[in-house]
C-alpha positions in Angstrom: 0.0 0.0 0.0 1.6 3.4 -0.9 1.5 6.5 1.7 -1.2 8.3 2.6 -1.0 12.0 0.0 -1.1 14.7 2.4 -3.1 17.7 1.4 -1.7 20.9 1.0 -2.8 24.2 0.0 -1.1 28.1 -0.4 -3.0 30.4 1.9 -2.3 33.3 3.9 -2.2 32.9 7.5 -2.9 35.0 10.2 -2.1 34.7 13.7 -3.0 36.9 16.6 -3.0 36.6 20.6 -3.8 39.3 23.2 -0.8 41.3 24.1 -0.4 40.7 28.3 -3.1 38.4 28.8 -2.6 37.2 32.0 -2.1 40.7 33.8 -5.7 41.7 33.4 -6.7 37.6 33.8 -4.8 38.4 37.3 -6.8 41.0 38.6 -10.5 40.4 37.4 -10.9 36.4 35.4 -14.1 36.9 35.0 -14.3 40.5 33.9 -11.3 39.7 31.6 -13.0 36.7 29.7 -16.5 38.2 29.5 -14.9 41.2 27.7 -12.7 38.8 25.4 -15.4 36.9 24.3 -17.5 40.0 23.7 -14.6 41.4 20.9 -14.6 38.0 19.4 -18.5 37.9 19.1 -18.6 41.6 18.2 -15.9 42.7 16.1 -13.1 40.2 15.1 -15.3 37.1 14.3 -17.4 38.9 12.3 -14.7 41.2 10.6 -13.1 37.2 9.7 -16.1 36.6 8.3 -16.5 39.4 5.8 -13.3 39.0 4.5 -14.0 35.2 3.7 -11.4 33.7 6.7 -12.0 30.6 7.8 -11.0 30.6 11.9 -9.2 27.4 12.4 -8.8 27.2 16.3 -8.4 29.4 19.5 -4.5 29.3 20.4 -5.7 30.0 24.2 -6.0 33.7 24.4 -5.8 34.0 20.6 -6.9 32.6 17.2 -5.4 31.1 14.2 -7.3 32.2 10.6 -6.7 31.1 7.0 -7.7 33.3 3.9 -7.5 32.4 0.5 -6.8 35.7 -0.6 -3.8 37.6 1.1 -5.3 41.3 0.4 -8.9 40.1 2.4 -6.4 38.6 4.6 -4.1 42.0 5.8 -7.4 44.3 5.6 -9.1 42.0 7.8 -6.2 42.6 10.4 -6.1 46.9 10.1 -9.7 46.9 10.2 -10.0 44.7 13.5 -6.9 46.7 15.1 -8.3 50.3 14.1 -11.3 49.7 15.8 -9.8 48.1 18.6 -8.0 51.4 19.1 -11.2 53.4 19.3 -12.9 50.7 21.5 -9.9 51.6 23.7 -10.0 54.7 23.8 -13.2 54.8 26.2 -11.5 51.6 28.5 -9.2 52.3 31.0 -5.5 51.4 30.6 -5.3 48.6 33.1 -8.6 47.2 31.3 -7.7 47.5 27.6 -7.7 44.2 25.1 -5.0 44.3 22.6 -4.0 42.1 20.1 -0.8 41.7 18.1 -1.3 40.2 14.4 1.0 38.4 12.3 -0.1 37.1 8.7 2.5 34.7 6.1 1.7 33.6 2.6 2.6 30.4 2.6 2.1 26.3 1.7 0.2 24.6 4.9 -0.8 20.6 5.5 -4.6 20.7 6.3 -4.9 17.8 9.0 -8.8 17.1 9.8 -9.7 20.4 9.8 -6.5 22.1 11.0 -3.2 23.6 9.5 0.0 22.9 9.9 3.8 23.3 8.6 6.5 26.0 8.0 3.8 28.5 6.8 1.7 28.4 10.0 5.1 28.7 12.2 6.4 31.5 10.5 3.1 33.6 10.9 3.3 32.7 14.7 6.5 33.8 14.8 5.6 37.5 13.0 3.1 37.7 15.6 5.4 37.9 18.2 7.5 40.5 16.6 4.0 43.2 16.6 3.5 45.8 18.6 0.5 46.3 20.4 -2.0 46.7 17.8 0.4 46.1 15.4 0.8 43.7 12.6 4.0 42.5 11.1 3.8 40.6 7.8 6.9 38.6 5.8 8.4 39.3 3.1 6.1 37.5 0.3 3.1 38.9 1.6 4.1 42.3 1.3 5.0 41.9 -2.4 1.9 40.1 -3.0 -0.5 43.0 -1.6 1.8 45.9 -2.1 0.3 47.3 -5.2 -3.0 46.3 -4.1 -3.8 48.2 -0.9 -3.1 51.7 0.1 -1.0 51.3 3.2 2.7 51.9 4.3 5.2 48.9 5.0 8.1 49.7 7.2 10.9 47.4 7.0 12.2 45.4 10.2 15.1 44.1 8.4 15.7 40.2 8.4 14.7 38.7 11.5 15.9 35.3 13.4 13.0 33.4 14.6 12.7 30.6 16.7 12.5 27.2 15.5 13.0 28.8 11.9 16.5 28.5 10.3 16.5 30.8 7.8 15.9 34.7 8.8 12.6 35.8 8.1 12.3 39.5 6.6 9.8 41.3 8.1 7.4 44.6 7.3 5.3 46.0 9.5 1.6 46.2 7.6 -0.4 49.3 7.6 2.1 51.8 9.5 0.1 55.0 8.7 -3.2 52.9 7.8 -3.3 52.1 11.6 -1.7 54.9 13.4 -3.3 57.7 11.2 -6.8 56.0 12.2 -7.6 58.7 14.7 -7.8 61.4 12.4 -11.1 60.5 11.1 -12.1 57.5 14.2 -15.0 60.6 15.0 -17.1 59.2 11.5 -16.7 55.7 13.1 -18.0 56.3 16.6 -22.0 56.8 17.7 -22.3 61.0 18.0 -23.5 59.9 22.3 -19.6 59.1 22.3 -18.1 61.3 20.3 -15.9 64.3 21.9 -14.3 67.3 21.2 -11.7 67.3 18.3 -8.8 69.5 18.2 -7.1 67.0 15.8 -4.9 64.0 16.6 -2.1 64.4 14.3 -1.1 67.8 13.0 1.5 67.9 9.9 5.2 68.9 10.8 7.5 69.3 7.8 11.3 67.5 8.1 14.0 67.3 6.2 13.4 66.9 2.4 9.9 68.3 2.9 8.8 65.2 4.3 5.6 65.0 6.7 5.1 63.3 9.9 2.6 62.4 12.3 3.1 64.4 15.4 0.1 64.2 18.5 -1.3 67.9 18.8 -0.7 69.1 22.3 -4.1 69.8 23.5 -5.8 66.5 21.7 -3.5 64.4 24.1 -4.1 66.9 27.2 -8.0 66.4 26.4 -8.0 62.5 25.5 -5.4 61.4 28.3 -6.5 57.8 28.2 -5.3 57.9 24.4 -1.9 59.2 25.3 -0.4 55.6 25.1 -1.4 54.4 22.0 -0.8 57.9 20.1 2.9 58.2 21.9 3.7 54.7 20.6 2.0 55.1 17.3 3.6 58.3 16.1 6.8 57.1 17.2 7.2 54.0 15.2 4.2 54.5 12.7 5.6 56.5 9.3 2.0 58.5 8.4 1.7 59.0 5.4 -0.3 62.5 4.1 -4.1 61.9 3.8 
């Protein structure tokens, strides 16, 4: 009798946990998990769904998704972390839920329902490498959707991972397409919870004319709660003009 064929496919994969997950889990389990499951139910499952993922399993405090397309698969993962940002923005610090995302294009083994191989390993791998609501892709997955999709890669340079021998080159996916999100988050947000906009991000010219995004003094003396994410945003996010 000859071996069993293993099926395989190429899919993009995307990989995302909560960032400190057992902090909040600490202090309040039950608080913690009822307001974990209520993102899943309300935003990120059905955000998978819209862009066609299929979720393949929790990986405890995260998920593990496959797309068939890699451009439904990295628009998926800016929408869900842009409006984790503004569901943030109203939650104490302490109390916050935030994910880092990692996606790979790459051939997996499908095993009764679930994935596995050097595809699904590296996307784990770029997940680890985020920031808090960030997302770091690889190298193939930026050339496949770079054309395709208006947002900024920033280059992490080649990256050793563990339990992957070769270095991975990495890009982090939608550098101004997340950060630059609070410039127009009031559209997005019921008018009961809106408040008072001075501007996020003002324009400040540097050398060879370029712009980037700087917080505006009295939007993070009025939105104090939002001083984290904007502080580590502007730093490391390029913006690009809107």
């Amino acid at each position: 009798m000859g071996e069993e064929r293993v099926e395989r496919r190429l899919a993009a994969v995307l990989a995302a946990d909560v960032v400190g997950y057992s902090r909040p889990m600490g202090e309040d389990e039950e608080s913690t998990l009822a307001a974990l499951k209520t993102l899943r139910r309300e935003l990120i499952d059905p955000k998978i769904k819209e862009h066609r993922g299929r979720i393949v399993k929790p990986t405890g405090d995260g998920i593990l998704v496959e797309f068939a397309s890699v451009v439904d698969a990295v628009r998926c993962a800016v929408e869900i972390q842009r409006e984790i940002i503004d569901r943030n923005a109203d939650v104490l610090a302490e109390r916050r839920i935030a994910f880092r995302i990692g996606i790979n294009l790459g051939d997996i083994i499908i095993d009764k329902g679930d994935i596995n191989g050097d595809g699904v390993n590296v996307a784990t791998r770029l997940e680890a490498l985020a920031e808090p609501v960030g997302i770091c892709v690889s190298r193939v997955m930026r050339e496949q959707v770079r054309h395709k999709l208006d947002f900024a890669f920033g280059d992490m340079g080649d990256q050793q991972v563990k339990n992957i021998s070769r270095p991975v080159r990495v890009y982090r996916a939608g550098c101004g397409a997340v950060a630059r999100q609070a410039a127009d988050r009031g559209a997005a947000i019921p008018e009961h919870r809106r408040r008072p906009r001075t501007g996020i991000f003002r324009r400040r010219h540097g050398r060879g004319g370029h712009h980037r995004a700087q917080p505006h003094p009295l939007a993070v003396r009025r939105r104090p709660r939002f001083e984290a994410y904007l502080q580590g945003a502007s730093r490391r996010y390029e913006a690009r003009p809107p």
